[in-house]
C-alpha positions as CSV (number, residue, x, y, z in Angstrom):
1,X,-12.6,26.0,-12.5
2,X,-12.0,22.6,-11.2
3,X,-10.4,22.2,-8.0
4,X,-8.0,18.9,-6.6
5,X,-9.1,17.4,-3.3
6,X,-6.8,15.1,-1.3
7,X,-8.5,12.8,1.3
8,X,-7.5,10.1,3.5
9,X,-10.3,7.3,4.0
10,X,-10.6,4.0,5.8
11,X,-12.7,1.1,4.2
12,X,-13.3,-2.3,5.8
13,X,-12.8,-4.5,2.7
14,X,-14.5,-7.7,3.9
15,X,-17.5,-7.1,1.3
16,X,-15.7,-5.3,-1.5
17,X,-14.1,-7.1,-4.3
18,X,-11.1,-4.7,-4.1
19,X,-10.6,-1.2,-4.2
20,X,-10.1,-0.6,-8.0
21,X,-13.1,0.0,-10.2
22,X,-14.4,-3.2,-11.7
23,X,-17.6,-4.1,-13.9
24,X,-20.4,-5.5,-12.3
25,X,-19.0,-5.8,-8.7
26,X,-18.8,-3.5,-5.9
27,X,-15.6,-1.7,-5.6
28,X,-14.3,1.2,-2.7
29,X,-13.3,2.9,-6.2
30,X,-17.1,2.7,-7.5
31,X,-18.5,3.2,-4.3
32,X,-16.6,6.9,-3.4
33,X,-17.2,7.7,-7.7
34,X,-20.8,7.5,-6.9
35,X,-21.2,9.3,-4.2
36,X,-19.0,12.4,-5.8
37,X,-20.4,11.9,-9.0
38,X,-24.1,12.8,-7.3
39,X,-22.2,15.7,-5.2
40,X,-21.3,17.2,-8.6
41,X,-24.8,17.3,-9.5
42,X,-24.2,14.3,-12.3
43,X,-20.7,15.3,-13.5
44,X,-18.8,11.6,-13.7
45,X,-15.8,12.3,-10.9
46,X,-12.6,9.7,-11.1
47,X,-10.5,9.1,-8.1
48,X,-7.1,8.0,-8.2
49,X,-5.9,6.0,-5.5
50,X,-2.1,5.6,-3.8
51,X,-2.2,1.8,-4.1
52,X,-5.0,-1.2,-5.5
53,X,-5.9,-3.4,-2.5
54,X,-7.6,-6.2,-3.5
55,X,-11.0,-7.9,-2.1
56,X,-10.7,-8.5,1.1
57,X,-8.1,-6.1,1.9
58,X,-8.6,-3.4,4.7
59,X,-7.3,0.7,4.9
60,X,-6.8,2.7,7.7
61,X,-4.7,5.1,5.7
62,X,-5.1,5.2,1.9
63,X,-5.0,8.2,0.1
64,X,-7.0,9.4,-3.2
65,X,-7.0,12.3,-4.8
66,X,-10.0,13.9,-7.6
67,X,-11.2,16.5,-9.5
68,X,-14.5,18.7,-9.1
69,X,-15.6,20.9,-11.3
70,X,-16.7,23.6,-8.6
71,X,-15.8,24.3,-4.9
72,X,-16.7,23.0,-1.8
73,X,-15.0,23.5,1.8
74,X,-13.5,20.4,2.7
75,X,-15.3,19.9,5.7
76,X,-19.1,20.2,3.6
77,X,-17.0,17.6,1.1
78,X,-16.3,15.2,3.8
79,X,-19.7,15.6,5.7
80,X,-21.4,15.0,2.3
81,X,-19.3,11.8,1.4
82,X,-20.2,10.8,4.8
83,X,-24.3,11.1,4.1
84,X,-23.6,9.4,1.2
85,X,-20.9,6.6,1.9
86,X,-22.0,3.1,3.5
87,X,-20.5,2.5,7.5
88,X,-17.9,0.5,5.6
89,X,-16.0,3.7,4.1
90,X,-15.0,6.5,6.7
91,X,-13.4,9.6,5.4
92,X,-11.0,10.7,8.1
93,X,-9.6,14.4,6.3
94,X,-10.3,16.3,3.0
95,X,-8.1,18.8,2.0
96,X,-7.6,21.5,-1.1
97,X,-4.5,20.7,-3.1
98,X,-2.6,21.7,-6.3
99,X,-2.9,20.0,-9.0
100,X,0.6,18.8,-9.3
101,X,-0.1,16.3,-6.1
102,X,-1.0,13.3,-7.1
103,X,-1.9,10.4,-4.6
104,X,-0.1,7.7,-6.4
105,X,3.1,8.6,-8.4
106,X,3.4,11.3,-5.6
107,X,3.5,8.1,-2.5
108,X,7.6,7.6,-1.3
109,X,6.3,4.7,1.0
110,X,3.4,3.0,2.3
111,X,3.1,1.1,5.6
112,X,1.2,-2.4,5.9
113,X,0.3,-4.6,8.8
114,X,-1.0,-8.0,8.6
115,X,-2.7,-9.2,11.8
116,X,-2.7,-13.4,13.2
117,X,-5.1,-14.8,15.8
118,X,-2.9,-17.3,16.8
119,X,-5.8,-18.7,19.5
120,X,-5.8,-22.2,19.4
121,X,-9.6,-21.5,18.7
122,X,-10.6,-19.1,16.5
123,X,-11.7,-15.8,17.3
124,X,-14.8,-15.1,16.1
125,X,-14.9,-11.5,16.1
126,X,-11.1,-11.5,14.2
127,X,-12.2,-13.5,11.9
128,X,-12.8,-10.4,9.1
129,X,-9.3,-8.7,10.7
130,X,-7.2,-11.2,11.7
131,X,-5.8,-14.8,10.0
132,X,-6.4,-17.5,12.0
133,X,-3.0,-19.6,12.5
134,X,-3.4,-22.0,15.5
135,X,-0.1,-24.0,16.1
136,X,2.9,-22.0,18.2
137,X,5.0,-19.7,17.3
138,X,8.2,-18.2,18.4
139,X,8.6,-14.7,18.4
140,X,12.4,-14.0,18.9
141,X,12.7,-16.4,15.0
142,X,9.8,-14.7,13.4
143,X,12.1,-11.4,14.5
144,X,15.3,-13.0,12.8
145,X,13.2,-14.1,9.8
146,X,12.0,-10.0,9.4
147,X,15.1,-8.9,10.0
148,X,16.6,-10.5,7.0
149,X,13.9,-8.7,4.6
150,X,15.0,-5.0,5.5
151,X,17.6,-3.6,3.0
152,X,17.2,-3.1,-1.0
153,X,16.4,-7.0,-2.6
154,X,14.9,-8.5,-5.5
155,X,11.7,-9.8,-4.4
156,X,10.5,-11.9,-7.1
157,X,10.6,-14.9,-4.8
158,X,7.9,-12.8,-3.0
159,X,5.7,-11.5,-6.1
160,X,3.0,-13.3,-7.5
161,X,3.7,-15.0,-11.1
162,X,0.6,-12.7,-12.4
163,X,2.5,-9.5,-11.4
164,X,3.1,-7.0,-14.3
165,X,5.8,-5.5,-12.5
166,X,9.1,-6.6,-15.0
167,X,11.2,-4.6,-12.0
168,X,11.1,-6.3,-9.0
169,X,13.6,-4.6,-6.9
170,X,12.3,-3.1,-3.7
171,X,13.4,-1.5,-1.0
172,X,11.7,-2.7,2.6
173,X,12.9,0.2,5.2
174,X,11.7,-1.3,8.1
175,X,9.8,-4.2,9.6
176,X,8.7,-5.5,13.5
177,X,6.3,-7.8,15.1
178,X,4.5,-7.1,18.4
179,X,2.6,-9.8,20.3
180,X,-0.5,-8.9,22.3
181,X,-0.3,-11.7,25.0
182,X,-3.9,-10.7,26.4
183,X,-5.1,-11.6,22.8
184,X,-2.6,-13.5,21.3
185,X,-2.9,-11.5,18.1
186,X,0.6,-11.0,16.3
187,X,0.7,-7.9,14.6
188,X,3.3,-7.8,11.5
189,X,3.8,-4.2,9.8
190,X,6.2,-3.4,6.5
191,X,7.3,-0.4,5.6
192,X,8.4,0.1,2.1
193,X,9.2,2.2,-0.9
194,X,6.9,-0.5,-2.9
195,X,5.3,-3.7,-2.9
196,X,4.5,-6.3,-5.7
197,X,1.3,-7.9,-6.2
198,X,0.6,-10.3,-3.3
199,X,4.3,-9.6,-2.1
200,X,2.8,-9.0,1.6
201,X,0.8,-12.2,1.6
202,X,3.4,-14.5,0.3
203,X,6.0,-12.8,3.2
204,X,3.5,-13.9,5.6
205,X,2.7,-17.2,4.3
206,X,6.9,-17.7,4.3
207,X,7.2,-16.2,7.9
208,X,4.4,-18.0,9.3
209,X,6.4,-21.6,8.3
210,X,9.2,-19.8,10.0
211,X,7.2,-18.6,13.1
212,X,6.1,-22.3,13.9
213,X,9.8,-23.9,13.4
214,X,8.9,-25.3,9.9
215,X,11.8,-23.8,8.2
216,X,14.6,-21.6,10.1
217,X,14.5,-18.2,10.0
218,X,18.1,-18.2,8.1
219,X,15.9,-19.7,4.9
220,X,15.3,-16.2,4.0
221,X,18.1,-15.1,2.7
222,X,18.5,-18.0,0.3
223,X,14.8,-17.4,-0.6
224,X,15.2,-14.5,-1.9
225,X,18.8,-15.0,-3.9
226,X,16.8,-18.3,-5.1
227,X,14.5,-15.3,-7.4
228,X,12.2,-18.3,-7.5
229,X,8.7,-18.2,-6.4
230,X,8.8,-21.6,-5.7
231,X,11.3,-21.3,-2.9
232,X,8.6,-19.2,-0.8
233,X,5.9,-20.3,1.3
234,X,1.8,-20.1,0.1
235,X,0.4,-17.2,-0.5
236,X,-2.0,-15.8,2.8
237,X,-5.4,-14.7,3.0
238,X,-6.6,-11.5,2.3
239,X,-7.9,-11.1,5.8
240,X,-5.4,-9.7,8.1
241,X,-4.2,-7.2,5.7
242,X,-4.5,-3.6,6.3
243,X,-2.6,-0.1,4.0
244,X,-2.0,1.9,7.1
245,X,0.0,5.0,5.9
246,X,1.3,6.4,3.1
247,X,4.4,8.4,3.1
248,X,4.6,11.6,0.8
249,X,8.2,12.9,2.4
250,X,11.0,10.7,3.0
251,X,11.5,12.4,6.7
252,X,8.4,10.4,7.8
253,X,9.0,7.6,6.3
254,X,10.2,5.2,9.5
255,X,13.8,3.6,9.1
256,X,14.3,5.8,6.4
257,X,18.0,7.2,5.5
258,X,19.1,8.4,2.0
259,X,21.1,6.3,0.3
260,X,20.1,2.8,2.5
261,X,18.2,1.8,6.0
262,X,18.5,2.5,9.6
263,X,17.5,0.8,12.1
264,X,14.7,2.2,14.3
């Protein structure tokens, strides 16, 4: 009788080319099927993930969820994972689960934060976690800017012309920046019912023009009524991006009410 695990894991995506299953290059997908598919004594095993990030892409929080054709405590499945599993991939909690739940089309929200070393010189040991942006920014605009994105919008300003996504509507329920002034590392995070391919990226590569006085905050508005992806700014970096949580009841999900937004 199979069973359905649910796990959370944590990958540094600096060396993979994306968490989704590709031919020919390594994949956080590819690497976890391998190490369950030897687990299950040679039985192929498919995860399903609660969101694609692509190469370069970091996860503190994503969740997957499989199939294995015989039991194992979740402990013994994450202790054998972890014999198994590169120090690039940590599984942080296994768990038993029915086989209604699933880790995608089950997710209400997920939470992202995209991290800038705004040192003037670039921090060497940011440089796989953090997007180096050198010139000054302002943190009381970049605030204005963010505050303009929360609310239910049609972000196709914000979406990648190779998105498949023909609905483009998205809800953001919350969004902050917090400044680490021993650092200087600016820490963005979105919270949000979806996001379209590259949607984060191209926000940041918006709000960063905004953050060093390059277009006013009150552009974003406009941006997004424009439905033009023209009207945004360049599209960021991988690096800097992290999935941090993914929300499976609206009660966690922060800034959440039914029907709109609150603000936290």
């Amino acid at each position: 009788m199979t069973r359905r695990y649910k796990a959370i894991i944590a990958y540094d995506g600096t060396n993979f080319a994306g968490f989704q299953v590709q031919p020919n290059v390594r994949t956080v997908q590819g690497e976890v099927e391998k190490a369950l598919t030897k687990i299950a004594k040679g039985k192929p095993i498919r995860i399903h993930g609660a969101g694609r990030t692509d190469a370069g892409v970091h996860a503190k929080g994503q969740v997957i969820h499989f199939d294995f054709p015989f039991y194992i405590d979740p402990q013994g499945m994450m202790i054998g994972l972890h014999t198994m599993l590169t120090e690039e991939i940590a599984i942080n909690h296994v768990e038993e689960v029915d086989d209604t739940f699933h880790a995608r089309y089950l997710a209400k929200a997920k939470k992202y934060t995209y991290r800038i070393d705004n040192n003037r010189v670039r921090d060497p040991f940011l440089r796989h976690y953090s997007y180096h942006h050198r010139y000054p920014m302002t943190k009381e605009t970049v605030e204005r800017a963010l505050a303009h994105l929360v609310g239910t919008h049609d972000f196709t300003s914000f979406a990648s012309t190779h998105s498949d996504k023909e609905d483009k509507v998205r809800t953001i329920y919350q969004t902050s920046v917090e400044l680490n002034e021993k650092t200087n590392e600016w820490v963005f995070t979105f919270v949000g019912n979806g996001f379209l391919y590259n949607m984060i990226r191209i926000l940041m590569g918006t709000l960063l023009q905004v953050a060093d006085g390059r277009r006013p905050a009150e552009d974003i508005p406009h941006i997004i009524k424009a439905v033009d992806r023209e009207a945004a700014g360049p599209t960021l970096s991988p690096t800097g991006l992290c999935m941090e949580t993914v929300y499976y009841t609206v009660k966690d999900i922060p800034g959440y009410v039914k029907g709109g937004v609150r603000d936290d």
